[in-house]
C-alpha positions in Angstrom: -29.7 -28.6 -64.7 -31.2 -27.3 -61.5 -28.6 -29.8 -59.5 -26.1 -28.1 -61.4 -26.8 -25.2 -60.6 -27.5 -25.1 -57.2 -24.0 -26.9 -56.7 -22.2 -23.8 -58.8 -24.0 -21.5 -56.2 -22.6 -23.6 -53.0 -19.3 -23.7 -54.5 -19.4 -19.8 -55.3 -20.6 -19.3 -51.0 -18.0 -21.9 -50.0 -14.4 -21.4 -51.5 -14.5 -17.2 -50.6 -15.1 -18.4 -47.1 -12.4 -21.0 -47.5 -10.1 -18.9 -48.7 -10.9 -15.7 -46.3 -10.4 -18.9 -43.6 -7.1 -20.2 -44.4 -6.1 -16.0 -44.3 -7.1 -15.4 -41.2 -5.6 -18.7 -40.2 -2.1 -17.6 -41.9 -2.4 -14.4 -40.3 -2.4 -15.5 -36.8 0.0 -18.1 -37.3 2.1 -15.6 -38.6 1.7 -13.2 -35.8 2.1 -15.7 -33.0 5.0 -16.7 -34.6 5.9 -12.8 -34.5 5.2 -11.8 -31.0 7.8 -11.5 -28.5 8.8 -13.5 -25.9 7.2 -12.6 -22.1 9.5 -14.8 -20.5 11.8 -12.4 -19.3 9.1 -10.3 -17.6 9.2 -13.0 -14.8 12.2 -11.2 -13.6 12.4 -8.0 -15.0 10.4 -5.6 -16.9 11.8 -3.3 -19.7 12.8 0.2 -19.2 11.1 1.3 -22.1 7.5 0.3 -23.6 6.2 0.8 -26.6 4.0 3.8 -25.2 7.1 5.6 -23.3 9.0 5.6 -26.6 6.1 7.3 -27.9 5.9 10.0 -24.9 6.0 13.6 -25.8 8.0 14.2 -22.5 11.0 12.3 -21.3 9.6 9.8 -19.4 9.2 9.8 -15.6 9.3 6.2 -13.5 10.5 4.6 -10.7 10.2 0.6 -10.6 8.6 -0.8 -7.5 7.2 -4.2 -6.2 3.7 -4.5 -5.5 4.4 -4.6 -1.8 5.8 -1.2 -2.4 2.0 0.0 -4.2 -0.8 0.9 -1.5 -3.2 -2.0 -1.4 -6.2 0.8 -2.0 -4.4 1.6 -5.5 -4.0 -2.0 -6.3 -8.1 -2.4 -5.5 -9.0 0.9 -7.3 -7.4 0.3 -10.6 -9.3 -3.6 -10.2 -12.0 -2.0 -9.9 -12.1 0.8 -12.4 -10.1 -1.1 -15.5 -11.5 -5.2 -14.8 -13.5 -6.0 -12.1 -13.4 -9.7 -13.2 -9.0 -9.6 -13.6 -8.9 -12.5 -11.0 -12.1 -14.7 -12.8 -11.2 -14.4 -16.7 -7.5 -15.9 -18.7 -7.0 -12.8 -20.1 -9.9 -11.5 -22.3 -13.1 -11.3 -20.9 -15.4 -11.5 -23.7 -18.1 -10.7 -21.4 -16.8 -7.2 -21.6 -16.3 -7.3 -25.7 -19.8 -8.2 -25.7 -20.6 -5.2 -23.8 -18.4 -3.0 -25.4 -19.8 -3.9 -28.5 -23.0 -3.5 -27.7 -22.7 0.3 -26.3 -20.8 1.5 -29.4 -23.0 -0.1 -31.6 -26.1 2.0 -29.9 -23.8 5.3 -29.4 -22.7 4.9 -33.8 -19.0 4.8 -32.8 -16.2 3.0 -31.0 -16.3 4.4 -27.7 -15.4 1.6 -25.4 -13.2 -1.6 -26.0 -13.9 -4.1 -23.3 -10.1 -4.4 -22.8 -8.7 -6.1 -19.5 -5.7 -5.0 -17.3 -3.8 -8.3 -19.1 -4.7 -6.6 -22.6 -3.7 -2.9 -21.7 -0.4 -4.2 -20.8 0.4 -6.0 -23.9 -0.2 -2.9 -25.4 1.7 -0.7 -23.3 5.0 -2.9 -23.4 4.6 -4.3 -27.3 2.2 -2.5 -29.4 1.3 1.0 -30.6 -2.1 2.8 -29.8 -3.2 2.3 -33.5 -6.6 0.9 -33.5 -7.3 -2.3 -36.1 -8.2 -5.8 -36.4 -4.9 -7.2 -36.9 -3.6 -4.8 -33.9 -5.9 -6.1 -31.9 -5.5 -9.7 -32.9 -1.8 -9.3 -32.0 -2.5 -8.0 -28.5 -4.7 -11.1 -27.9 -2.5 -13.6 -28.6 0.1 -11.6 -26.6 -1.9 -11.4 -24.1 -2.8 -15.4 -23.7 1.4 -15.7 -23.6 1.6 -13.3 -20.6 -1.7 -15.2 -18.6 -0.2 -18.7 -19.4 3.5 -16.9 -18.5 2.8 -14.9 -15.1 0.9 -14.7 -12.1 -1.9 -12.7 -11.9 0.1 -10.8 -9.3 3.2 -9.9 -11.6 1.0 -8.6 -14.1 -1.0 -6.2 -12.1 2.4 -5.1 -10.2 4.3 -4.8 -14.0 1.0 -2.9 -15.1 0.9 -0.5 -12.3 4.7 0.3 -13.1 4.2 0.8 -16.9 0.6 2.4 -16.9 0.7 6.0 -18.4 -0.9 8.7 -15.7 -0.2 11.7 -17.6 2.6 13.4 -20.4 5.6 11.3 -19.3 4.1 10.4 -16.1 4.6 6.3 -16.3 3.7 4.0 -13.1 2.7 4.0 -9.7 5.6 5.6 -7.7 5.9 8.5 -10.2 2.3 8.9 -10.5 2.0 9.2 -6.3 4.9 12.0 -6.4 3.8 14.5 -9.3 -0.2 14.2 -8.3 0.4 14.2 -4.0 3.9 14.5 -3.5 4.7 10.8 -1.7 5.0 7.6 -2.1 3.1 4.8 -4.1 2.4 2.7 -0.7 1.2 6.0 1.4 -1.8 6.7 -0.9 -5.1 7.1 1.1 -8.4 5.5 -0.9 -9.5 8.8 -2.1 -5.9 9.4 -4.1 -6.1 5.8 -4.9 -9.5 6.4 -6.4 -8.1 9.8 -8.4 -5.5 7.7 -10.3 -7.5 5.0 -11.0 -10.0 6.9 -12.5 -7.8 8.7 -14.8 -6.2 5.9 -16.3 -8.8 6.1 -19.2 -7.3 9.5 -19.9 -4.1 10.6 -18.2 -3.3 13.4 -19.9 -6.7 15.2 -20.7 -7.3 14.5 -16.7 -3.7 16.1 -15.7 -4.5 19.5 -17.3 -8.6 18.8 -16.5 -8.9 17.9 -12.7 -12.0 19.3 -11.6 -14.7 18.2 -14.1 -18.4 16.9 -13.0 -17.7 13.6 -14.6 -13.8 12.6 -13.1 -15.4 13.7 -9.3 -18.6 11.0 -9.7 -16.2 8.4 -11.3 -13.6 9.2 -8.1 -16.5 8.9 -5.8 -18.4 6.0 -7.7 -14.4 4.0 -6.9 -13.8 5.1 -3.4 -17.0 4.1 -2.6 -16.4 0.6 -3.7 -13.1 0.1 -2.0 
């Protein structure tokens, strides 16, 4: 009787893990299946992303290639957004464990460990919603666009779709409305400004002089 037992309360622990298994399986076969195709981005990148349909403003951009982006911006946002871009394959669970860690000790989700590769399967594909099966879809799009493209044509297609204020998208347009010139002219203390915006472009466009945006500017140009 005890046997019996005992094997009626292993069978009631293992088939609800099965079965939430083989859903979560489903579920990501599904959403591979689902997500689009990067391939294209090794030649072009689309006029629209996800986040510029989204923009209260009519969005402002000008495409250039990376040779065209000052090397001190290139370094800056590196070094503000994923200081490991070069060393992980597009998720750097290093920085999930972090993140993880910090909201867990502040009571809510404050910080999401998300790497340049990451951001930019959001910006082009997804929508700012935050959930698990959001989330799962921007990893597995972002494994397609590490295993698809240089680590050089996704930083040069990030820093031409990242958001720097309302309807202020990329590198060239961020360079005009902030200083009034070019992308490949910015010295490393307006290279340090962008960069350390990104987490906020639009609450930093109306709100330039705060305590906390000047240390983060310093804290970056002194790194570069």
């Amino acid at each position: 009787m005890q046997n019996c037992n005992q094997s009626l309360s292993r069978n009631r622990i293992i088939l609800p893990t099965a079965l939430i298994c083989t859903f979560i399986y489903i579920c990501t076969i599904t959403m591979a299946i689902s997500t689009p195709d990067v391939t294209p981005l090794l030649w072009r990148i689309p006029w629209r992303t996800s986040f510029m349909w989204k923009s209260e403003k009519k969005p402002l951009r000008n495409y250039v290639p990376i040779s065209e982006i000052s090397p001190h911006l290139r370094t800056a946002v590196i070094l503000a957004e994923d200081d490991r871009f070069e060393e992980h394959e597009g998720v750097d669970w290093k920085a999930i464990k972090k993140a993880a860690e910090i909201n867990m000790q502040r009571g809510k989700f404050s910080r999401g460990g998300s790497t340049i590769t990451m951001q930019l399967a959001k910006n082009l594909y997804l929508s700012p919603d935050k959930n698990l099966f959001r989330k799962l879809k921007e990893i597995l799009i972002t494994f397609k666009l590490e295993n698809t493209l240089s680590k050089e044509r996704i930083l040069e297609i990030y820093l031409n779709v990242a958001e720097w204020g309302n309807g202020i998208f990329g590198a060239e347009a961020a360079a005009n409305h902030y200083f009034g010139k070019k992308a490949k002219h910015l010295s490393r203390h307006e290279a340090a400004f962008l960069a350390a915006i990104l987490p906020r472009p639009k609450f930093y466009d109306r709100n330039r002089g705060g305590p906390y945006l000047q240390r983060r500017i310093s804290s970056i140009e002194g790194r570069l």
